[in-house]
RODO-2510 file (C-alpha; in nm, 4 decimals, decimal comma):
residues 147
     n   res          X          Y          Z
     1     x    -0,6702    -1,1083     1,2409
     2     x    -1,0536    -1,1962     1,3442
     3     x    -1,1980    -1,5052     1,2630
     4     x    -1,5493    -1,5743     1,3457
     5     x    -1,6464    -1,7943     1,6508
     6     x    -1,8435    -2,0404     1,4358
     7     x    -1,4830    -2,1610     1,2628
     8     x    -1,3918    -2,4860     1,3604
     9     x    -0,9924    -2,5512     1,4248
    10     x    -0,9016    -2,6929     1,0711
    11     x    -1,0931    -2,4048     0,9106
    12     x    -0,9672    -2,1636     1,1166
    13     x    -0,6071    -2,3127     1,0554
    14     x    -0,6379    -2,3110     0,6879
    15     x    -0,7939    -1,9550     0,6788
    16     x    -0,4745    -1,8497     0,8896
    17     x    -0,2722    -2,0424     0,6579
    18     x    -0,4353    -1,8397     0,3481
    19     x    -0,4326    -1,5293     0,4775
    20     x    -0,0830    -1,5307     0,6083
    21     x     0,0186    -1,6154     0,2437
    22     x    -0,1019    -1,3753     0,1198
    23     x     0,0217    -1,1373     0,3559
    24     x     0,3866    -1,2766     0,2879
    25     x     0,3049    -1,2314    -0,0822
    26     x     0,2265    -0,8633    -0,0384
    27     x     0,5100    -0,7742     0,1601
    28     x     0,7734    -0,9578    -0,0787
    29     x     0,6399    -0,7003    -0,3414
    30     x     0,7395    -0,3887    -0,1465
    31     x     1,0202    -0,5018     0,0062
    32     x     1,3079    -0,3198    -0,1480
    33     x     1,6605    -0,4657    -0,1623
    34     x     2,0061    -0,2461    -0,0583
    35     x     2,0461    -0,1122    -0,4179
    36     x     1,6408    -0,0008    -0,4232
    37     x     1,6715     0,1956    -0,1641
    38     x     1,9886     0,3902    -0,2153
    39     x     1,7829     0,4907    -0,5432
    40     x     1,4809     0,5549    -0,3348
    41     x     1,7564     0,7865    -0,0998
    42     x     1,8631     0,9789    -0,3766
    43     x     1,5528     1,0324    -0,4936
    44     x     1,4165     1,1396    -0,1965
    45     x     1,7419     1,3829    -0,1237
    46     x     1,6436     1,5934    -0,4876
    47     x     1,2849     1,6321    -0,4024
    48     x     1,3191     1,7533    -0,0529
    49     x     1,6775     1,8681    -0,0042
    50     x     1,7722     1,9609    -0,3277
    51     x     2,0287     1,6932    -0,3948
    52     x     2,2396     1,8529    -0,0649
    53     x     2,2255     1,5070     0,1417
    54     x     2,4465     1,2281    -0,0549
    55     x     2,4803     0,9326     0,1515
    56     x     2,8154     0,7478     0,0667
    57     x     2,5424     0,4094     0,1596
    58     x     2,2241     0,2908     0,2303
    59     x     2,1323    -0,0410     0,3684
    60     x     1,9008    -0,2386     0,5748
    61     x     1,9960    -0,4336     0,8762
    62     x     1,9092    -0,6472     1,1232
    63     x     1,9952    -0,5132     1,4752
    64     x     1,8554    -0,2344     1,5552
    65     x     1,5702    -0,2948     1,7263
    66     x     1,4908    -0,0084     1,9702
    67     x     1,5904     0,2506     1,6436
    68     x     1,4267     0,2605     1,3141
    69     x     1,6833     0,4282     1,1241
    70     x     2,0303     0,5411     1,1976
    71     x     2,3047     0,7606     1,0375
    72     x     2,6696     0,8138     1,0915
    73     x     2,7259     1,1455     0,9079
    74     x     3,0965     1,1430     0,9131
    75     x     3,0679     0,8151     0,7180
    76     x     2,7866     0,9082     0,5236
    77     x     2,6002     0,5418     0,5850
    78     x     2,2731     0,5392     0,6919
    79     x     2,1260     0,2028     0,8262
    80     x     1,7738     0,1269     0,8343
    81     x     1,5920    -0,1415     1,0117
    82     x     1,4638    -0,4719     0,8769
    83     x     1,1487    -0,3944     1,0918
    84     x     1,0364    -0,1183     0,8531
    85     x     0,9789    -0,3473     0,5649
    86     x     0,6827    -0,3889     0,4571
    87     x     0,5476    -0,1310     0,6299
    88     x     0,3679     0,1881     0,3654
    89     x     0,6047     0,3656     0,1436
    90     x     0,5328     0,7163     0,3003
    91     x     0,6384     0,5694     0,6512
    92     x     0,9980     0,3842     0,4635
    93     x     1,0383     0,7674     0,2997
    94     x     0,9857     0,9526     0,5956
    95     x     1,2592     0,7393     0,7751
    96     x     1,4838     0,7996     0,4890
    97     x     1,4341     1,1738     0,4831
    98     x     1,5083     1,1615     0,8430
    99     x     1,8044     0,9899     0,8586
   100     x     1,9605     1,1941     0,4753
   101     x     1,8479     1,5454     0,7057
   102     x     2,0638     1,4083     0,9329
   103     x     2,3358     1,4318     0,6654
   104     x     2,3189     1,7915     0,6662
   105     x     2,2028     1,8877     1,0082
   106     x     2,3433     1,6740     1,3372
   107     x     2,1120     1,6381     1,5938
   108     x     1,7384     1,6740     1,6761
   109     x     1,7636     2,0422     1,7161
   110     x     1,4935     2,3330     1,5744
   111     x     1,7228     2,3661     1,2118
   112     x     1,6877     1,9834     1,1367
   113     x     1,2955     1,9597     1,2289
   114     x     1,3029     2,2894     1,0143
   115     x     1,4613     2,1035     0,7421
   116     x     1,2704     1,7818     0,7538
   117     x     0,9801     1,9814     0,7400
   118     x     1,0591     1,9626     0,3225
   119     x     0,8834     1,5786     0,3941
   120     x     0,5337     1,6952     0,3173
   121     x     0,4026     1,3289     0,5122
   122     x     0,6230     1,3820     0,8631
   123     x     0,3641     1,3691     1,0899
   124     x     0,1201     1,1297     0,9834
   125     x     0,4600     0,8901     0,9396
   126     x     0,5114     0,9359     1,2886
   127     x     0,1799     0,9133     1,4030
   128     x     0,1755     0,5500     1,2292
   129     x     0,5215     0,4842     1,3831
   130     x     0,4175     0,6035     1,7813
   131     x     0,1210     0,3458     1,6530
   132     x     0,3157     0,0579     1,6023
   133     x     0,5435     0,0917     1,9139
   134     x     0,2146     0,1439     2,1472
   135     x     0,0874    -0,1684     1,9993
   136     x     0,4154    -0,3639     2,0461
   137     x     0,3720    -0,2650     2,4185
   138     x    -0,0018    -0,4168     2,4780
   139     x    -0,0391    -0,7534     2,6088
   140     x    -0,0595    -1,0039     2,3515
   141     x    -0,4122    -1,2007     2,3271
   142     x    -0,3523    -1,5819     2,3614
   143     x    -0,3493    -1,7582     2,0456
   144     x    -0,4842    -2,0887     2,1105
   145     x    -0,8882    -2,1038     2,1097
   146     x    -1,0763    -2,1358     2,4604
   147     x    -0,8443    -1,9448     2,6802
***
C-alpha cells in the first residue's frame, strides 16, 4: 500500500486501518466455504472435462504451504490451500481444474497438460501464481516510518 510522505502517523494509521477493512470486507465476499467449492468443482469438471473428473471431496486446508492444491486420486479428495482465498476466481478455477485433471490423468506428463489445456485461462493463472511466489521471495520493506 503507498501512502503519501506528507501523512502524519495517526493519519497514516487510520488510513491503514480503513483500507485494511475494506480489504478484509472484500475478501470475506469471495471466500467460498467447503460446500461452495465442491459445487464450483463440479462445475468446473462439466465445462472442461465433460463431467469425467468426480472428486469423492473438496476442501480447503491449512497446511500446505509450499503446494497450492493437492489431489490423492485413489481417494478422490482434492485439498486446496487456505492461501488461495481471496485471490481472483480464474486463478481458484485454474487450481481446481488442475488438481480434478489430476483425477483422470496422474502426473505432470504431456496427456495431463494436454488435458488441462480444456482451462481456456491456464497460463495467465500461472503467470499470476509464479507472481505471487516471486514476490513472497523479495525482501520485505520495513514498516515503521524513518527507516
Amino acid at each position: 500500500m503507498l501512502i503519501p510522505a506528507r501523512m502524519s502517523e495517526a493519519e497514516e494509521q487510520r488510513w491503514v486501518t480503513v483500507m485494511l477493512d475494506k480489504l478484509a470486507a472484500q475478501e470475506s465476499k469471495r471466500v467460498l466455504g467447503d460446500t461452495e467449492l465442491s459445487e464450483r468443482a463440479a462445475r468446473l469438471s462439466e465445462l472442461y472435462f465433460d463431467g469425467r473428473a468426480r472428486p469423492a471431496s473438496v476442501r480447503w486446508v491449512t497446511n500446505q504451504n509450499t503446494r497450492w492444491g493437492s489431489c490423492t486420486p485413489a481417494e478422490g479428495s482434492i485439498r486446496l490451500s487456505h492461501r488461495l482465498q481471496g485471490m481472483p476466481e480464474y486463478v481458484v478455477d485454474y487450481v481446481l481444474a488442475h488438481e480434478l485433471a489430476h483425477l483422470l490423468v496422474p502426473g505432470h506428463g504431456a496427456d495431463f497438460w494436454r488435458l488441462l489445456e480444456a482451462y481456456p485461462r491456464t497460463e495467465r493463472a500461472r503467470g499470476y501464481l509464479e507472481g505471487v511466489v516471486a514476490a513472497d521471495r523479495l525482501p520485505h520493506l520495513p514498516t515503521t516510518r524513518g527507516e
